[in-house]
C-alpha positions in Angstrom: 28.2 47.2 -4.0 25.1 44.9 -3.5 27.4 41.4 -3.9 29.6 43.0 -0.6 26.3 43.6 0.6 25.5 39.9 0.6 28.5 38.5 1.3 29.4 37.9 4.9 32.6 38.6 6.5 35.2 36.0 8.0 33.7 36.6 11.5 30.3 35.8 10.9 30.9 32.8 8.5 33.3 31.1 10.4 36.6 29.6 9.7 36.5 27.9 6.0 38.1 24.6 7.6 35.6 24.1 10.4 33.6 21.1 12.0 30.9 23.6 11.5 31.3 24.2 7.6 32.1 21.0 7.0 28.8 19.9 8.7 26.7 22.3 6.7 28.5 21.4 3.8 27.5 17.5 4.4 23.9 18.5 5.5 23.5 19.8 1.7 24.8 17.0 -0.1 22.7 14.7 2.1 19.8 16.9 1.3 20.9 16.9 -2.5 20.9 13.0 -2.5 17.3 12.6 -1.3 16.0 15.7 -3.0 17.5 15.3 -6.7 16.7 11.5 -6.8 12.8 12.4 -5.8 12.8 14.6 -8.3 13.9 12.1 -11.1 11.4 9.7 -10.0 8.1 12.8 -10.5 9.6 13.0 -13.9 9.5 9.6 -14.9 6.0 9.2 -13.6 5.0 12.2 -15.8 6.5 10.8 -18.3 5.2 7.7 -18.2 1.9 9.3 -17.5 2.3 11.7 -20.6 3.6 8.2 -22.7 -0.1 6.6 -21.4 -2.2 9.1 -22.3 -0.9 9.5 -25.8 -1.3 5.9 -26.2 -5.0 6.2 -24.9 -5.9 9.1 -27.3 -4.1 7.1 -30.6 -6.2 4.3 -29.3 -9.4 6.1 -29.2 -8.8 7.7 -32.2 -7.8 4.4 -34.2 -10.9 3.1 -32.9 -13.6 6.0 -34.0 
């Protein structure tokens, strides 16, 4: 019941073959390729960030 709720009908989502759809369809993957990229790159820097401050504490310990 909800999932026919939620999905539209031919008439309001257009013809699957489309300029339209195919558009959106682009727009997402263009989105996708600057989003999921941007996201690798803030995980690498917390990473290297989490790698740093290890290092720093095993230093300072070592040291004391």
């Amino acid at each position: 019941m909800m999932l026919a709720l939620l999905l539209s009908c031919p008439m309001c989502f257009g013809a699957a073959d489309s300029e339209q759809v195919r558009a959106a369809k682009v727009g997402v993957l263009v989105l996708l390729g600057f989003i999921v990229p941007l996201l690798l790159a803030i995980a690498l820097i917390a990473r290297t960030w989490a790698k740093r401050a290890r290092a720093l504490d095993a230093a300072a310990h070592h040291a004391a």
